[in-house]
C-alpha positions in Angstrom: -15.2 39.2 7.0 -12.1 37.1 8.2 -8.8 38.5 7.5 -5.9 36.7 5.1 -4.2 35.9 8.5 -7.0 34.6 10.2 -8.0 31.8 7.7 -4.5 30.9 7.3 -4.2 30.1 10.9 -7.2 28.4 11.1 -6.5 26.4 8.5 -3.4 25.2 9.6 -4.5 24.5 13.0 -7.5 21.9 11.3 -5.0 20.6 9.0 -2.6 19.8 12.3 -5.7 17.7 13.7 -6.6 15.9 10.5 -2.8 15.4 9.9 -2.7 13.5 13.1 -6.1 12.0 12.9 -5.3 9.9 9.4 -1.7 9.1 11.2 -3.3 7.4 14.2 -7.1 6.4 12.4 -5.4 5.0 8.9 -2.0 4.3 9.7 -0.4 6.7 6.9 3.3 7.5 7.3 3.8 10.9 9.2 5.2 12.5 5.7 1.9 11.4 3.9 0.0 13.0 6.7 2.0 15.9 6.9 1.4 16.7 3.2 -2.6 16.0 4.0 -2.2 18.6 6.7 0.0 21.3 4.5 -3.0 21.1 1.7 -5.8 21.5 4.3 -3.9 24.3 5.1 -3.6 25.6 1.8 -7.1 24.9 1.1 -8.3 27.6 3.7 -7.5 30.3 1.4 -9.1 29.0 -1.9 -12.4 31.0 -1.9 -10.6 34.6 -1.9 -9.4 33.2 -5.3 -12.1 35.6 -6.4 -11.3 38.3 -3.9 -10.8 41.8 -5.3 -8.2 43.1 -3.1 -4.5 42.0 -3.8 -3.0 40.3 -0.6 -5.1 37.1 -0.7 -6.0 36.5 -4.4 -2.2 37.2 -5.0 -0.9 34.7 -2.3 -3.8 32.0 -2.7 -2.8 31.9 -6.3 1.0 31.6 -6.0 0.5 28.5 -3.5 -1.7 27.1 -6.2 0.7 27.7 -8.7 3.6 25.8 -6.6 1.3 23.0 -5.4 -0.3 21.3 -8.4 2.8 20.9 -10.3 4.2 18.7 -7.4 0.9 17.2 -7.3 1.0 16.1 -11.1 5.1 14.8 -10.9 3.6 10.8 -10.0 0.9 11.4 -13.0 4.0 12.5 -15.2 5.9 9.7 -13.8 3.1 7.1 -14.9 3.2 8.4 -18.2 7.4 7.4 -18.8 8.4 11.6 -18.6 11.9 11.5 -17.0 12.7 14.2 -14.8 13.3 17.1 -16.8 10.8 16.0 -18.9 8.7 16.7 -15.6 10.5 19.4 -14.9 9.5 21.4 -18.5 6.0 20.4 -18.1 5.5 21.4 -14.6 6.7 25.0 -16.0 3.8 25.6 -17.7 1.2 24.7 -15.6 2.6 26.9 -12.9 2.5 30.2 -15.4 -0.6 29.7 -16.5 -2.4 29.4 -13.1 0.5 31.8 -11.9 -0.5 34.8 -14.5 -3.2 33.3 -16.7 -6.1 32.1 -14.2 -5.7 35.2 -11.8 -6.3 37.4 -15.1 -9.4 34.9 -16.3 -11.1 35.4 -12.5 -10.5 39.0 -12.0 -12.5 38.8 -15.4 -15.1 36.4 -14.8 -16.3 36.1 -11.2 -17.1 38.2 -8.5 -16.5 38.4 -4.6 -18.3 36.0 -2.5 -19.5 34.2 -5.8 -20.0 30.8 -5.9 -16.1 30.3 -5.0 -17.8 31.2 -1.4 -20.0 28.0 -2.0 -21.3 24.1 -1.4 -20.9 23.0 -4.5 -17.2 25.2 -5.4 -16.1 23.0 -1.8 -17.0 19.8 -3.2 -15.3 20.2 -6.7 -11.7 21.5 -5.1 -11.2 18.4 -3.0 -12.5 16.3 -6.2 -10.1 18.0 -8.3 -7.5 17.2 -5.4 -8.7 13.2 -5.9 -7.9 13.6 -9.8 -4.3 15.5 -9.3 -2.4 13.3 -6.9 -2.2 10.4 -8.3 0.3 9.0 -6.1 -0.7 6.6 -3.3 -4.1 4.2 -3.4 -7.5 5.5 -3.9 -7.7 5.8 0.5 -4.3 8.2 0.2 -6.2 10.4 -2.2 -9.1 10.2 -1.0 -7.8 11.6 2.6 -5.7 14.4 0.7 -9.2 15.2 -1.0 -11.2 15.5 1.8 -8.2 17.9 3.4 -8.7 20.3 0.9 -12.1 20.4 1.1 -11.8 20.7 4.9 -9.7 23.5 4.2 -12.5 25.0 2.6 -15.2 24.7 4.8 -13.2 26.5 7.2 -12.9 29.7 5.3 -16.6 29.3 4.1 -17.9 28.6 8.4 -15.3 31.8 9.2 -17.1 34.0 6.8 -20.4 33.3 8.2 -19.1 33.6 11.6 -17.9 37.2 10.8 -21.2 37.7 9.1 -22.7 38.5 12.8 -21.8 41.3 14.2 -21.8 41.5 18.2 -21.6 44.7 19.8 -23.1 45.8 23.7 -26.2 46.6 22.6 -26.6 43.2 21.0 -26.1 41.4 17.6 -27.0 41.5 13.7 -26.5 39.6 10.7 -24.3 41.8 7.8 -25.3 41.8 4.7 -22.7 38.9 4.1 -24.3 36.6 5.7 -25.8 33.9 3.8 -23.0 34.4 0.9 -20.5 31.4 1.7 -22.4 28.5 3.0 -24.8 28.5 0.0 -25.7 26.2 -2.9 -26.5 28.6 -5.5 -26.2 32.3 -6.1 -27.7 35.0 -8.2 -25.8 34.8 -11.0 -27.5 31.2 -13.2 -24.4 31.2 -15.6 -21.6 31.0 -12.5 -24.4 28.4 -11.2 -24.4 26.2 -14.4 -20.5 26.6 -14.4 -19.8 25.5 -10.6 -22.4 22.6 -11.0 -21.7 21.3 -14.3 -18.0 21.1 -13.4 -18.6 19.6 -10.1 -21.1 16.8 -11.9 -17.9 16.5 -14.7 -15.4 15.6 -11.8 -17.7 13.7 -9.8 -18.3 11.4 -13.0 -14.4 11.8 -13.6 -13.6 10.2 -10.0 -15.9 8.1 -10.3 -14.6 6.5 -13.8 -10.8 7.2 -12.2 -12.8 4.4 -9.0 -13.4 1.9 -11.8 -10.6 2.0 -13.4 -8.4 1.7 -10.8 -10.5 -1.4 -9.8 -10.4 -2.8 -13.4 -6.5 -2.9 -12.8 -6.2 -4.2 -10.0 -8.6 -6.7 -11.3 -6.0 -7.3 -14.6 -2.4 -7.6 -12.5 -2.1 -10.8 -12.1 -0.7 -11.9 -8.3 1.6 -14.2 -8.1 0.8 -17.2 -6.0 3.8 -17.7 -3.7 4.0 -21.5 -2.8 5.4 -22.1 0.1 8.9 -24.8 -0.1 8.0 -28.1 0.8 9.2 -28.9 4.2 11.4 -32.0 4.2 10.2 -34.8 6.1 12.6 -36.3 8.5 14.7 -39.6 7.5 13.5 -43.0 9.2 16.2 -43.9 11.8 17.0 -47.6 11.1 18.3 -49.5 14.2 21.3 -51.3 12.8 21.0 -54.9 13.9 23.7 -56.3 15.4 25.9 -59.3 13.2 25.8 -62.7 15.1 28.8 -63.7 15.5 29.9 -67.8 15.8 32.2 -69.0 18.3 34.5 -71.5 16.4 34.8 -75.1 17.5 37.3 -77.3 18.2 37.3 -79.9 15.4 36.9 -83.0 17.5 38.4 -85.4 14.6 41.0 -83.4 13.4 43.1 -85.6 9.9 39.3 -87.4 9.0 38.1 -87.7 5.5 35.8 -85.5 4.5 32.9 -88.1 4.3 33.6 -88.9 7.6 32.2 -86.0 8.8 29.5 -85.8 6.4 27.7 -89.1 7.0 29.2 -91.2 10.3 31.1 -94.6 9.2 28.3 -97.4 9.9 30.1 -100.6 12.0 30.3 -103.8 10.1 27.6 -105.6 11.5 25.0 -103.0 11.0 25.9 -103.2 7.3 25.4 -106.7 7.3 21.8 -106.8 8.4 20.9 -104.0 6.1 22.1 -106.2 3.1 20.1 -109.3 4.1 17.1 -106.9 5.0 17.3 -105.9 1.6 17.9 -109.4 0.0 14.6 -111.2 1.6 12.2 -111.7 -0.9 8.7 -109.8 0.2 
């Protein structure tokens, strides 16, 4: 079987590759990516929650005590919690999987039990999906698949250790078979690690929905854009005539003089007897 040491390095060096793969592939900000990377890492040491010996049940479960607090501070956030509200909730979530779930597996399960499984891969980066809250459903969805990443790679190491190789050739230990499995012999720790994974399968896929349902209710506001002002018409200033005055040519003559010329004496004369003839 893999050592602590070697599934923490492992780990880490898959979470470095994802971490840089959803930088360049989605575009996330290096910090989002980094923390993708960090809970692959993390991840790769789940399955020895259920390990007997001390080293990697007692550090698996102190990372998981720190992590999911920080995980649950944008949930907290959502629901109005300032930050030492946060703060005092986030205490007790990390004594109880600090003290209270190592106690409840050392109780209940069993070395390379179903945590060494399919189905126990599936439901961490589901739960994963559920806890961060922060960022859209693609953010989570990438930190989910991390930790289940994470997982596989302990689960494919303890197969891989599962053959022995020597000079005079190779067999399969009696481990082999135990990780990458579906079920195992035990039909209550089967019902357990498939009813929960159904339960957060139907949970993400009601968190899907309703995150679709609000998006669906905030309204967007329709920016319209400033009408552009159209330019003024130039108008071409005609020019003013101007008059050149004129010399009067009668200067001292009455104004009727001007108005209608004076008719000569004789004209007037044939005019009146014009008008006189009888017709």
């Amino acid at each position: 079987m893999a050592g602590f040491h070697t599934h923490i390095t492992v780990s880490s060096a898959v979470g470095a590759g994802y971490a840089w793969w959803v930088h360049t592939q989605f575009g996330l900000p290096w910090s989002t990516s980094a923390v993708a990377g960090g809970l692959c890492s993390i991840a790769g040491i789940l399955p020895d929650l259920d390990s007997d010996s001390g080293i990697p049940a007692r550090e698996t479960i102190g990372f998981t005590a720190a992590v999911v607090p920080l995980l649950l501070m944008h949930r907290f956030q959502k629901y109005g919690l300032t930050l030492e509200q946060m703060l005092l909730a986030g205490v007790p979530v990390y004594i109880f999987i600090r003290f209270g779930l190592g106690t409840l597996l050392k109780e209940f399960t069993i070395h390379r039990g179903m945590f060494h499984s399919i189905p126990a891969m599936l439901l961490s980066g589901m739960t994963t999906f559920l806890i961060s809250d922060s960022g859209g459903l693609q953010t989570r969805a990438l930190k989910g698949i991390a930790v289940s990443l994470g997982y596989l790679s302990h689960l494919v190491l303890d197969e891989i250790w599962s053959v022995e190789v020597n000079l005079t050739g190779s067999r399969l230990k009696s481990s082999s078979g135990t990780a990458l499995k579906f079920f195992s012999k035990n039909a209550a720790a089967n019902a357990m690690c498939w009813g929960l994974m159904i339960l957060a399968a139907f949970a993400v896929y009601e968190e899907n929905g309703l995150a679709d349902l609000q998006a669906e209710a905030t309204p967007t506001s329709t920016i319209v854009p400033a009408p552009i002002p159209s330019p003024r018409p130039t108008i071409t200033q005609q020019p003013v005539p101007t008059f050149t005055p004129i010399d009067d040519p009668f200067p001292g003559a009455p104004p009727d003089f001007r108005a209608v010329p004076p008719l000569r004496s004789g004209t007037q004369a044939r005019i009146n007897r014009y008008e006189n003839e009888p017709r």
